[in-house]
DRENZA-351147 format. One record per atom (N, C-alpha, C, CB): x, y, z; residue in one letter. Coordinates in steps of 0.02 Angstrom, whole numbers, plus 50000, padded with zeros to 5 digits. Each point is the difference from the previous one (the first is absolute). Glycine has a CB too. Layout:
<recs>
XYZa ...
</recs>
This chain:
<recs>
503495028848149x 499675001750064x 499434995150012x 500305012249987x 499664985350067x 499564996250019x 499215002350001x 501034996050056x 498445000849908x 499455003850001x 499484996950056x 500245003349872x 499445003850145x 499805000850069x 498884996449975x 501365015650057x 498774980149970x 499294996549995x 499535006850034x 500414984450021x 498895014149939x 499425004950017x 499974999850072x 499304998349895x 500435007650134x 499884999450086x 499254996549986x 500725012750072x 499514984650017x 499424996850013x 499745002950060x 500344990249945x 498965010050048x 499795008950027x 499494995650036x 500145012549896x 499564988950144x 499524996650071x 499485004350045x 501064993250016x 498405006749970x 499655005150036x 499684993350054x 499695012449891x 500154991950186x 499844998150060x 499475004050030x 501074995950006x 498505005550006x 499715001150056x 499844996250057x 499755005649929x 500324997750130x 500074996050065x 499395004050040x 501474996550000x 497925002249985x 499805003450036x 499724994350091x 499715009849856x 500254984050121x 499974994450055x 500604995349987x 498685000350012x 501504996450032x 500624994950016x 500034996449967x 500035000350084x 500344997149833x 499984992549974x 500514995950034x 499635003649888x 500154988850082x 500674995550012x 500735003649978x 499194989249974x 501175008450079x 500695003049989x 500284995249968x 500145006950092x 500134996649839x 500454998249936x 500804996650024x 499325011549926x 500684983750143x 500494999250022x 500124990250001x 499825014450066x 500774983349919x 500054994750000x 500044995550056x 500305004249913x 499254990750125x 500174997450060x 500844998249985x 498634995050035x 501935002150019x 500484994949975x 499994994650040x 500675007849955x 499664990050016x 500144990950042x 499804999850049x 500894996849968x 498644999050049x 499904999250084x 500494993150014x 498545005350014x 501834992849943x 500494993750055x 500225001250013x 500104993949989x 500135000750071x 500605003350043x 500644998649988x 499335000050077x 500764996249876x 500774995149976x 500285006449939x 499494982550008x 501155022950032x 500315003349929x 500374996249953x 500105009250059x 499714994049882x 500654996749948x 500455002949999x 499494996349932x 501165000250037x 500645002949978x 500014999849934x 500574997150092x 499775010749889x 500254999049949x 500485001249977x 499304999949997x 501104995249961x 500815000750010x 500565006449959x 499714986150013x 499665015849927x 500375004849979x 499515009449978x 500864986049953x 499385018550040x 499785005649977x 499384998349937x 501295005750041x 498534998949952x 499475002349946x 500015006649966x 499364993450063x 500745005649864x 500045009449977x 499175000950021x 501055001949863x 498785002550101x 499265005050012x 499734995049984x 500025012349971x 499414986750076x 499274998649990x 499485002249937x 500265000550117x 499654996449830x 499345003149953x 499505003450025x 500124991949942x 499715013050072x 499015000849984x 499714996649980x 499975007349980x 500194990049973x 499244997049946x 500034992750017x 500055008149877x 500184989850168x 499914993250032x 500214999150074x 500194995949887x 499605001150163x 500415001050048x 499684990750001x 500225016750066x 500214978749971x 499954994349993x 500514998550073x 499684999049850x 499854997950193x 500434997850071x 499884993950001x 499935009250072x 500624989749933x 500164990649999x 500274999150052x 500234997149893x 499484996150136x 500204997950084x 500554994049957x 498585001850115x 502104998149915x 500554995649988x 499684994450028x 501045007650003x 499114985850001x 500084994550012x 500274998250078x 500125000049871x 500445004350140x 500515001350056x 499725004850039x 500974997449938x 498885001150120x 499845007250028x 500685004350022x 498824994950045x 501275010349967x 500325005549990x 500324998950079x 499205008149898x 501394991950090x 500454998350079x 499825006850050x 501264992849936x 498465006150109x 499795006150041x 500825002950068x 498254993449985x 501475010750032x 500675003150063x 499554999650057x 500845010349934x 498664986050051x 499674999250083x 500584997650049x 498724995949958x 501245004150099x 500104998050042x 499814992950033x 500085011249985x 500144981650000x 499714994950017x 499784998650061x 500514997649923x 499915006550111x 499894998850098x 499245005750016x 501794999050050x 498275005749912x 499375003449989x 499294997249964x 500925008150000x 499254988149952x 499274998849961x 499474998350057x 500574994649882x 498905006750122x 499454997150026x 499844995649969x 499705007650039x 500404988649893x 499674995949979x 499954994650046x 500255004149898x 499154992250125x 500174994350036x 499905000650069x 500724997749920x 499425009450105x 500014998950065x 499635004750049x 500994994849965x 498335008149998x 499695000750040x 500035009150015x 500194985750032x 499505017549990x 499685006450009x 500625005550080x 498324991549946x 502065010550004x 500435003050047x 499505008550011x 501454991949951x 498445008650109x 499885007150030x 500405006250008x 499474993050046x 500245012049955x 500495007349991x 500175000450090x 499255008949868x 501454994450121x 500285000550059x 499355006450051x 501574996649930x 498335000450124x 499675006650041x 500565006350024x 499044990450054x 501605007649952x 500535002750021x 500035006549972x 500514989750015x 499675015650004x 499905007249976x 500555002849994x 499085001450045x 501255002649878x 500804999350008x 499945008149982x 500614985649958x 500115015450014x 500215005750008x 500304999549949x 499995002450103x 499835003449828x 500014999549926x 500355008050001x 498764990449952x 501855006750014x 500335004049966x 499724999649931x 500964999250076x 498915009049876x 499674999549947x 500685006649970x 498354994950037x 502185003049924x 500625003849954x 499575001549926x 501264992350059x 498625012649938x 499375002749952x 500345005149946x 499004999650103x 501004997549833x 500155004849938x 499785006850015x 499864991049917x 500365015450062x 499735005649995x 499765000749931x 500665004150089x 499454992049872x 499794999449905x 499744995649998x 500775003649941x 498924994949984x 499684997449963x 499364996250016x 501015001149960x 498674993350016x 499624997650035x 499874994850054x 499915004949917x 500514993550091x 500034997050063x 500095001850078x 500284995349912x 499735012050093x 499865002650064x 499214998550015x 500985009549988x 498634990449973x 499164999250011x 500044992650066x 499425004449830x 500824989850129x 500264994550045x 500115001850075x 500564995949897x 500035007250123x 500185000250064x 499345004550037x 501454998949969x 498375005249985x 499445005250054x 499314996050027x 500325011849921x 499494983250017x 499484992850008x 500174996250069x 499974997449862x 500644999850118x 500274994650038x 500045002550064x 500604995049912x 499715011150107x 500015003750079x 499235000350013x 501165008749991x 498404994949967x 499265001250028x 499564990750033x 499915013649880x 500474982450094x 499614992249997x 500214998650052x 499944995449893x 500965005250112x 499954995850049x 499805004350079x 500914991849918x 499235013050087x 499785004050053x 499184998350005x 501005009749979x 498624988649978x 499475000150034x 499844990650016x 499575014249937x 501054982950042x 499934994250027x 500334999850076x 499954995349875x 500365010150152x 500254999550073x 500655001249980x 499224991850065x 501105007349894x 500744999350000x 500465008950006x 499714986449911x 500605013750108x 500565004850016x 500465002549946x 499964994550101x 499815011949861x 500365001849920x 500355006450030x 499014995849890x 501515003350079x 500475004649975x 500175003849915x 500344992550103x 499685011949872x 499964998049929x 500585006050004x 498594994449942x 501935002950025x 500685005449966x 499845000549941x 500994997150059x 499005009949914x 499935001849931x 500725003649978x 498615001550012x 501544997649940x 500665001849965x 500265007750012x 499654991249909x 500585011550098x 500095005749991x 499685003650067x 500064998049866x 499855009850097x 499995006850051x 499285000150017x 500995007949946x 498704994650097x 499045000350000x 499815006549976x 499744992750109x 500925010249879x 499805008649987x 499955001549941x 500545003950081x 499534989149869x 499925000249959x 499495001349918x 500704996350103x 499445005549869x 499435002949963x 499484991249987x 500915013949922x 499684982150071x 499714992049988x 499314997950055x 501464995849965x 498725007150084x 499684997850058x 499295005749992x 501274995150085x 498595009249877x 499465000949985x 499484999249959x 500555003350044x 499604989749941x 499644995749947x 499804995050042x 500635002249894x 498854994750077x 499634992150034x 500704994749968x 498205002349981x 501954991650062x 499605001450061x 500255002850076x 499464991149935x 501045010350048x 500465005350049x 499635005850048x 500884998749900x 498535003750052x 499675005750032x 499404997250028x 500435008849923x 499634983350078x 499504997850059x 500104996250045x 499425001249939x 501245000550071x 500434995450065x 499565001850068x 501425001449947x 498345004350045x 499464999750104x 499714996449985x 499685010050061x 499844986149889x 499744992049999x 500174996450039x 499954999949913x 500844998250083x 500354995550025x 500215002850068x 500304995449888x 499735010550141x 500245003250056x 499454998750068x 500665009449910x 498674992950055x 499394999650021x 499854993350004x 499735010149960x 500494986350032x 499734991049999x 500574997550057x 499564996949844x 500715007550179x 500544996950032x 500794997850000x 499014998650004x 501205004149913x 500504997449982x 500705006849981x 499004988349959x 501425009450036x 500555004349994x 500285004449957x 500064993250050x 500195011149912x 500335000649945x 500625004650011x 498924997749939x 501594999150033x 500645003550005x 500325002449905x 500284991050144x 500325011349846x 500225000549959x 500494998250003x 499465005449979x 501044994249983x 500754998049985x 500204997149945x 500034998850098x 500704999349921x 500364995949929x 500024992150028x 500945011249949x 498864986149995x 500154993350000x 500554997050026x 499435001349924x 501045000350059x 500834998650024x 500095001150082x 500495005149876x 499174997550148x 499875002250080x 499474999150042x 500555007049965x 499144988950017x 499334998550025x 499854999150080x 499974994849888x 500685004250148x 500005000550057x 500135006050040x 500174990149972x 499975014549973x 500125006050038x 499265006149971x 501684997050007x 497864998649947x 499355003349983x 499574996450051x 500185002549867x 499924993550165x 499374996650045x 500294999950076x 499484991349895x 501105014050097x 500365001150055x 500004993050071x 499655014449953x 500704979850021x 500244995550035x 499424996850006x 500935004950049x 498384993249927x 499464996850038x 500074993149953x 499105011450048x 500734983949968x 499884992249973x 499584998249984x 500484997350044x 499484996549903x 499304997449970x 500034993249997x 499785009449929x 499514989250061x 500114991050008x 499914998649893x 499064995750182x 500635007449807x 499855000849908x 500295008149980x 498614991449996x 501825006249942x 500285006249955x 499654997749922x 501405002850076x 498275002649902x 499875001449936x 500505003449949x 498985000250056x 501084999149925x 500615003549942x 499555001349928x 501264991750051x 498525013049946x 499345003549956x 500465006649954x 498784997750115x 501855000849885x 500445006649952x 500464999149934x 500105004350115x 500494990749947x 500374998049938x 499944995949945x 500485002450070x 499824996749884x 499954998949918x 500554995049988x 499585012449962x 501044990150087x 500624995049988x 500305000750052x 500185000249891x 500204993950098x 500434998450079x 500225005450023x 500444990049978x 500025011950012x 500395006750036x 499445004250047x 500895001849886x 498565000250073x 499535003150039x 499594994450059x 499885008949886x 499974986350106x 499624994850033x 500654997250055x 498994996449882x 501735002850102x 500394998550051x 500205002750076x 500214997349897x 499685008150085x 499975005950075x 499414995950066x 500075014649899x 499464986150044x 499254997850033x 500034992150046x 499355006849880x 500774989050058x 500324993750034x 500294998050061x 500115000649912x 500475001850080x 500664999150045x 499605004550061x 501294999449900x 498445006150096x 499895003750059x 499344997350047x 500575010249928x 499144985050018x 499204997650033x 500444992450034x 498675005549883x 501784993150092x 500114992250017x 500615000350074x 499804994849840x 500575012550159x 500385000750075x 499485003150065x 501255003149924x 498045001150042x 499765002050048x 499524991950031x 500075015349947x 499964982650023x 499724992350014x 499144999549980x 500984998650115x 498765004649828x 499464999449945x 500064989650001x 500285016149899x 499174983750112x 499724992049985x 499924997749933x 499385000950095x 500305003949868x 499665000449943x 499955005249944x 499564994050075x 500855005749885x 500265005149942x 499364998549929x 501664998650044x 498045006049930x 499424999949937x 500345003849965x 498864999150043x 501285000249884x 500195004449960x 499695002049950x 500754996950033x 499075007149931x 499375001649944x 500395001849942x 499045004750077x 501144988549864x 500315001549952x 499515000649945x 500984995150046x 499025000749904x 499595004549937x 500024993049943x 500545016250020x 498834981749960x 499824995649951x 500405002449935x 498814997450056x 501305008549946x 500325003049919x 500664992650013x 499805019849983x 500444977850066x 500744997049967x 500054993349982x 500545007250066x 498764989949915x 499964993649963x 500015002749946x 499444992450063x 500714999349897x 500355001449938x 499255000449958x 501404993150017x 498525009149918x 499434998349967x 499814991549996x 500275011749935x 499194987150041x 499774993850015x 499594998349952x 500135001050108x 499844992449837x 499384997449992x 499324996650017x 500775001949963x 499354999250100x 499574996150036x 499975005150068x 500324986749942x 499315018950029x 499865002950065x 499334995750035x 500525012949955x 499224991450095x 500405004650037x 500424997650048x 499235006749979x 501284998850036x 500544999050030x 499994998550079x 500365006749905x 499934986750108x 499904997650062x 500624998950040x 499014995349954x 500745003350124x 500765000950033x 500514994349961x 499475003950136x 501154996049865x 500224994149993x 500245001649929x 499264992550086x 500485013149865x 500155000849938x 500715002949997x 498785001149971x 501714996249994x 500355002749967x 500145008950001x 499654988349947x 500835016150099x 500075007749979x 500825002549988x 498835002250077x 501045004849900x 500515002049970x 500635000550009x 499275003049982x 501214992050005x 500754999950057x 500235007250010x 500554988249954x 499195019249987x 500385006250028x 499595003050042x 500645002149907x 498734996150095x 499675006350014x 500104999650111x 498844999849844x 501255006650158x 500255002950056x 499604995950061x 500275012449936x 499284987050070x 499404998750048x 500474991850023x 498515007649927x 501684990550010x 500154990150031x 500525001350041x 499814991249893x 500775012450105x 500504999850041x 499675002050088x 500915003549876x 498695000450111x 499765002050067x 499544994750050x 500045011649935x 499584984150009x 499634992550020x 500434995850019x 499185000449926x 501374998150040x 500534995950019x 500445000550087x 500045001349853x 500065005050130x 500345002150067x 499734999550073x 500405006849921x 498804996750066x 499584998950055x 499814992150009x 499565012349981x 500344982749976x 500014994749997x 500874995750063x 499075003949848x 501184996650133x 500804999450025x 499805000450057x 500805005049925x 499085001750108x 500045006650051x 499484994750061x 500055015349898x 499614983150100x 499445002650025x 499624991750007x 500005014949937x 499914984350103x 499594991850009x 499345001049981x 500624995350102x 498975009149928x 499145000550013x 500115007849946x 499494993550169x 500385003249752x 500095007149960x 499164998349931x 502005001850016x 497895001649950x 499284999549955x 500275005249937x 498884998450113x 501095000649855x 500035005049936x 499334999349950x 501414998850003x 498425009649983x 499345002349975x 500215002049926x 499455004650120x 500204991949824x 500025001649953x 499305005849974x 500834988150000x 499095018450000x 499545003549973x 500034999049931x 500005007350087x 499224995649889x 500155004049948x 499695006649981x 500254989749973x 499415011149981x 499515007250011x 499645000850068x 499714999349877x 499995007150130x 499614997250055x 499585007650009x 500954989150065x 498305010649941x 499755007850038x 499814998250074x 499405006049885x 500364999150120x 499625001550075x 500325008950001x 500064984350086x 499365017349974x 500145006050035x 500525002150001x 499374998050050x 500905004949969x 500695005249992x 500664999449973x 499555002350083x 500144991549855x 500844998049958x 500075007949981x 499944985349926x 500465017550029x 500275005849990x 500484997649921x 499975005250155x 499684987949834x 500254999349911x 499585000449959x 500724993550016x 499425010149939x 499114998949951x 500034993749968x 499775012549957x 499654982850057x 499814993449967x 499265003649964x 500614988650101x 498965006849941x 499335004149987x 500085008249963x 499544992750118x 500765010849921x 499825005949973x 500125000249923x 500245005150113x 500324993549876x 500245000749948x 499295000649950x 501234993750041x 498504999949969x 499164997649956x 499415006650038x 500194981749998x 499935019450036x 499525006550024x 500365005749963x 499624995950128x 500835005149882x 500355007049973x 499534999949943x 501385000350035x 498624995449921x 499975001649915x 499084999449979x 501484992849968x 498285001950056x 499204998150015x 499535007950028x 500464984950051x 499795017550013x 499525004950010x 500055004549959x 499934998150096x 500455004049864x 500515005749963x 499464998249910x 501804998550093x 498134995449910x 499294995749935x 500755000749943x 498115006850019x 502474990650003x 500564997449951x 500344995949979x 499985005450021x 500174990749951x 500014991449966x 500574999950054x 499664997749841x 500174995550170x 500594996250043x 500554995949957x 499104998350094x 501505003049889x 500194998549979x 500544993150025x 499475011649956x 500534981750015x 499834994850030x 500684995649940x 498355002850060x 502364997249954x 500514996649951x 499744991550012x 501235010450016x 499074991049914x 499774988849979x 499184998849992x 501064993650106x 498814999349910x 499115000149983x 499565002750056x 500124989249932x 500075011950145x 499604999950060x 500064991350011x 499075012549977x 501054984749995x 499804993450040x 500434995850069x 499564999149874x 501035007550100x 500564996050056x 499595002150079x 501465002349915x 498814992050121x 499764997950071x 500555003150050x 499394988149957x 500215013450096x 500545004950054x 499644999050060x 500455010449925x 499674990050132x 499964997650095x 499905007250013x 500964988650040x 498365012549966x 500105008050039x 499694998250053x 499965009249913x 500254992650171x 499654996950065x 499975008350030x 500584984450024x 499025013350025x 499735004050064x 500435001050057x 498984995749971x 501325008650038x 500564999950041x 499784995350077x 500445013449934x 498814987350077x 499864995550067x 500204993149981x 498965006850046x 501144991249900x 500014993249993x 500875000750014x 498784995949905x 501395007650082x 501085000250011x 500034999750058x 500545007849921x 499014997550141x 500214999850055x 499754994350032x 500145011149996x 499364985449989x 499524994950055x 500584992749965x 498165006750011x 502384993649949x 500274993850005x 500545000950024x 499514995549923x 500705010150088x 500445002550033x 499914999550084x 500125006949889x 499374995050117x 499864997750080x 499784992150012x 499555012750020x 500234985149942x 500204990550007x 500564999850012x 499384994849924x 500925006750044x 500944997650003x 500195003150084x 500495002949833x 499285001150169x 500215001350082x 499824997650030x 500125006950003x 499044990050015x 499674996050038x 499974992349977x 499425010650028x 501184989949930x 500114991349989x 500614998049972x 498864998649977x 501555003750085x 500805002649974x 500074992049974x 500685011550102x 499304983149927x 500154992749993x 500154998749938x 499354996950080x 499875003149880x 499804999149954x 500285003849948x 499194996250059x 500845009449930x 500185005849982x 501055000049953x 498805004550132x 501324993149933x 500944998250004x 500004996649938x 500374997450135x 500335006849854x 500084995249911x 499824999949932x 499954995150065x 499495010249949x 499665000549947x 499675004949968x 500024992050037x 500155007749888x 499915004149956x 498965001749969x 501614994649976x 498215010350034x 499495002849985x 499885004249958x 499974997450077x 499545000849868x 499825006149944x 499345000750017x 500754997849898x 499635011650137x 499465003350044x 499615002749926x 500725004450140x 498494991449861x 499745003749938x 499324997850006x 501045000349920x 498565001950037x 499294996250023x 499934994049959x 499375010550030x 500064987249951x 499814994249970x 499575000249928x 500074996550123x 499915010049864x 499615000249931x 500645003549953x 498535002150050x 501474996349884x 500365005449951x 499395003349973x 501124993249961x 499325011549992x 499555006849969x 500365002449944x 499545004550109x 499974993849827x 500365004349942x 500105005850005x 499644994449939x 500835008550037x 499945007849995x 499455003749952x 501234998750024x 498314997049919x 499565003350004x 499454999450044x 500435000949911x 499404993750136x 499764999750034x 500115005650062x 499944989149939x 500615012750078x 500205004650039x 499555007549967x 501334992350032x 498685011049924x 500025004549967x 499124998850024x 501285001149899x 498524993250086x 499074998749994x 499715001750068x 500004989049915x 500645008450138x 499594999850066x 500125007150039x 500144986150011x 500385016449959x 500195009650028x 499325003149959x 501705002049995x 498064994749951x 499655005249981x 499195000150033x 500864999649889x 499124994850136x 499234998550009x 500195001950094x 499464987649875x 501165011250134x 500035003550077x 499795009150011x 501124990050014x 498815010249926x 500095008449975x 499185002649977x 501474998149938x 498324994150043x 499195003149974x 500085004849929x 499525001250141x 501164995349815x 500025004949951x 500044993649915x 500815012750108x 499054990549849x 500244993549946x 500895002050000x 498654998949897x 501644994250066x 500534999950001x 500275001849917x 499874992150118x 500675009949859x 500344996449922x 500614999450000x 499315004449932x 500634989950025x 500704998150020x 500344999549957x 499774995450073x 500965005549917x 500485001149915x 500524994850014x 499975014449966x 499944979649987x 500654995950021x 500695003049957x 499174988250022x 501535010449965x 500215003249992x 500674994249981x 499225010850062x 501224990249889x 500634996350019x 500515007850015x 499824985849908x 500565011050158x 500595005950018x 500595000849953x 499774997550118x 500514998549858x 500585000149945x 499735004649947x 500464987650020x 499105011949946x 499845000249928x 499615009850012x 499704981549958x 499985019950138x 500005005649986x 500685003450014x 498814999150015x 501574999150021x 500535002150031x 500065003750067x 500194999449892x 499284995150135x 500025003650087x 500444991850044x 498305010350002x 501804992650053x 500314995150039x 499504997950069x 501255005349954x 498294989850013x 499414996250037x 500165000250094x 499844990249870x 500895007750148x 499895002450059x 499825006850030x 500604991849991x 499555012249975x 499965007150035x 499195000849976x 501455006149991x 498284993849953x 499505000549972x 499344996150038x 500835001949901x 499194992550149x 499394997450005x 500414997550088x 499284995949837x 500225001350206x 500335000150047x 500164990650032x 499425014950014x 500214982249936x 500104993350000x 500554996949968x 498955000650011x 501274993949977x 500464996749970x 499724998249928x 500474996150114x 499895004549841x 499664996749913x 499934996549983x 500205003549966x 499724990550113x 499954990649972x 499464998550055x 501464994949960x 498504996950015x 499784998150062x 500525000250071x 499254993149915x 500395009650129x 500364999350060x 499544999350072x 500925006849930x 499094985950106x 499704998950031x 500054995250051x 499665004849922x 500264995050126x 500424995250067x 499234997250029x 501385009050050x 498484985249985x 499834995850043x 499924999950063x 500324996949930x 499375005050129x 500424999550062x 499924992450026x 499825013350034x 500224981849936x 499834992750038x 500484998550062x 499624994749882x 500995007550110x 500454998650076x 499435002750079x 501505004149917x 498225003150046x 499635002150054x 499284998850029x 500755006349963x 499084989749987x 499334998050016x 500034993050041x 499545006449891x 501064988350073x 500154991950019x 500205000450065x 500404995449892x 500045012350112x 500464996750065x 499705005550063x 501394995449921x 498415010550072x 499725004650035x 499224998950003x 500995007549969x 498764989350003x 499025001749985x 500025006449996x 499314991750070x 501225010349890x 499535010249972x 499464998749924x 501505010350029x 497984994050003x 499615000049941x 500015007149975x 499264990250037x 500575011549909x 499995007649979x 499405002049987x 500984999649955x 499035007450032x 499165002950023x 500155006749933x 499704997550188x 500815001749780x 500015005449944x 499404999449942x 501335000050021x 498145004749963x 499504999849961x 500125006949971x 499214991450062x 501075007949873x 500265005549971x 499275004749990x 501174993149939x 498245005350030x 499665004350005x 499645005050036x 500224993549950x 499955003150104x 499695003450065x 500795003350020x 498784990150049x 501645008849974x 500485003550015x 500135005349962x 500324991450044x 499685008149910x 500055004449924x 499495006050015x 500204988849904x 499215012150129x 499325005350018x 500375002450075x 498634992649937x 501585004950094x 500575003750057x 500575004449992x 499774991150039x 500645005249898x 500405004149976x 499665005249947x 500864990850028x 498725007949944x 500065008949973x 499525001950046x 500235001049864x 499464998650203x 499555005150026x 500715003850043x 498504992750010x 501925004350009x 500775001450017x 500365007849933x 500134982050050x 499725015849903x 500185002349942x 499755005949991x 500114990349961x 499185009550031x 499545008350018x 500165003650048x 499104996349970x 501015000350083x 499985002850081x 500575004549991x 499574989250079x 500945011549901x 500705000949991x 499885006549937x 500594985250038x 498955014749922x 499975004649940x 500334999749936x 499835005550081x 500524985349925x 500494997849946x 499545001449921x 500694989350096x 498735010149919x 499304996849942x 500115009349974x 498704986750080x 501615018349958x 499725008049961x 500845003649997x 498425002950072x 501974991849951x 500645004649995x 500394998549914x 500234998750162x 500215007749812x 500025000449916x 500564994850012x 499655013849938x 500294983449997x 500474995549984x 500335000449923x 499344993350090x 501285001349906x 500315003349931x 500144990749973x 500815016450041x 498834983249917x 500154992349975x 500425000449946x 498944995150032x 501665005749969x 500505001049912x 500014994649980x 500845007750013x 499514985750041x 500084993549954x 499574997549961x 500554997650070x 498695003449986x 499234996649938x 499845003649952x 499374995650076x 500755013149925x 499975003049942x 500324995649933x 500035010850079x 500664989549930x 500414995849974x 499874993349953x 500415005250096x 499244991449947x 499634993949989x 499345001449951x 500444995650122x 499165006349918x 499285002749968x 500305003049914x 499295005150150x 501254999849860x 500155003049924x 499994993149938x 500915011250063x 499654982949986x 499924996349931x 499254996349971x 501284997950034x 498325004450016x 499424995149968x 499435006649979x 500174986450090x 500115018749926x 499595006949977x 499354999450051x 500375000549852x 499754996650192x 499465000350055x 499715004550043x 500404992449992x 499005015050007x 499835004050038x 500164999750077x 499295000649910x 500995003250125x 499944998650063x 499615006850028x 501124991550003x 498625008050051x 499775005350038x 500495005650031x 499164991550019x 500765015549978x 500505002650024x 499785005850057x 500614996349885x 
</recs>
């Protein structure tokens, strides 16, 4: 049996704001390539090496600005179809993106998956669609596969596609945005489908997974579609996501119970501000030109260890933190279900969006982090009972007290 190294235990008090425990990344603008996979990343070293070669990008050459000077956002005011997950975390996205661009003038529609009578639809951010009603903007329901008979025959000059995962689901959407005569198709796929990397972080142009579901759907809309943008996310908070990120580190912190933290904490992860997803998202509309062709990793510009994560929930909290590192094999838990991050480094770049859009990002985890849990109290999450078995679990092998 593999033996389980001593925990490494971390006390915090936050009672004023420190430097955030977060890594700037690359500010160049030239990505690298890299030609092949990477098993796991170490902890106990992380070492980024810039290749020689810079990294073949999917820009768009007829797009680059390099060279030529300061292109302006369209004044033109369109009419945004927003096809909106009823799950996971990426509905937060479409509810951002409708509230932005409506208050930039533009004309939203937002289809959400499914029934409204639904028990789903009484969760954020579903249960704050008069936001969007009250600002001027629309909301319907339906199935994807029918989208013209959920927006009952009306037209758009921009379609968002904010649901599907794989073609089949994303093909309905397509074909139906490209006969009603849609100008401009955005699709919001997912940084998870690059391949691992030694040379993060992961930039457009990198190398991703020939199975994973999301490429067939990039491909197609690519084909489909002349004036098309694809969004690579990755984590992400703000207001009315409805996934626990943050919480997760609140759940256990106000409760005064070790955070339990697989591998060293040192691996690096992209957690952004959902305003930063929607405000490059509305570039791409107000700069369809530029925009065409090209691939975006919708993300901010800083990484964040996960113990760093754990440091900055706790001082968002005004509480000390502790923290239990842990290997998952050797206790016999299964790290995805167990923690809500990934067990490596995992971390993306947005340089396509800064070079070719001028988006800058405004995500400051510590301060966003004091929004989300005053969000957190407000709600009564900080006093409602909870049942932690897996960290029990965990905590047993290191004989670690927890609070109960």
């Amino acid at each position: 049996m593999a033996t389980l190294a001593a925990p490494s235990i971390f006390f915090t008090t936050s009672s004023t704001p420190q430097p955030s425990p977060r890594l700037p990344l690359s500010s160049s603008s030239s990505p690298f390539f890299s030609s092949s996979p990477s098993p796991f990343l170490s902890c106990h070293s992380l070492h980024i090496s810039q290749p020689l070669i810079p990294r073949s990008t999917n820009f768009n050459s007829g797009n680059n600005q390099f060279g030529f000077g300061i292109v302006k956002a369209s004044t033109e005011k369109k009419k945004v179809l927003i096809v909106n997950t009823d799950s996971g975390g990426h509905a937060v996205i479409g509810f951002h993106f409708a509230k932005e661009l409506l208050g930039s003038g533009h004309e939203v529609t937002i289809m959400t998956v499914g029934d409204e009578n639904s028990d789903k639809m009484k969760k954020p951010p579903f249960n704050r669609f008069s936001e969007i009603v009250g600002a001027g903007g629309k909301t319907v329901w339906g199935d994807p596969a029918e989208v013209g008979k959920a927006v009952a025959g009306a037209t758009f000059d921009v379609v968002l596609e904010n649901n599907g995962k794989d073609l089949d689901t994303v093909k309905p959407v397509v074909d139906w945005a490209t006969s009603s005569g849609a100008e401009q198709f955005l699709y919001i796929s997912s940084a998870g489908i690059y391949k691992p990397t030694d040379e993060p972080p992961h930039v457009e142009g990198d190398l991703v997974k020939g199975d994973a579901s999301h490429v067939g759907a990039e491909k197609y809309i690519a084909e489909i579609f002349s004036s098309w943008a694809i969004f690579r996310p990755q984590y992400m908070i703000g207001s009315g996501n409805n996934k626990d990120c943050e919480e997760w580190f609140f759940d256990r912190i106000v409760r005064d119970r070790p955070v339990p933290i697989p591998g060293c904490g040192m691996q690096l992860t992209n957690i952004s501000h959902v305003r930063d997803l929607s405000s490059m998202l509305t570039l791409a509309v107000e700069k369809p030109t530029l925009a065409s062709g090209n691939i975006f990793n919708c993300v901010s510009d800083r990484a964040v260890t996960l113990n760093g994560m754990a440091k900055l929930c706790a001082q968002a909290a005004g509480c000390p933190v502790n923290i239990v590192h842990y290997d998952p094999k050797a206790v016999g838990v299964d790290a995805r279900k167990a923690f809500p991050f990934r067990n490596m480094h995992f971390y993306a770049e947005p340089r396509a969006a800064k070079d070719i859009l001028g988006w800058r990002g405004t995500t400051n985890l510590a301060e966003d982090l004091k929004e989300r849990f005053e969000e957190y109290v407000k709600i009564g999450r900080d006093k409602k009972q909870m049942q932690f078995e897996t960290d029990d679990k965990i905590l047993e092998s290191f004989k670690v007290p927890a609070a109960v």
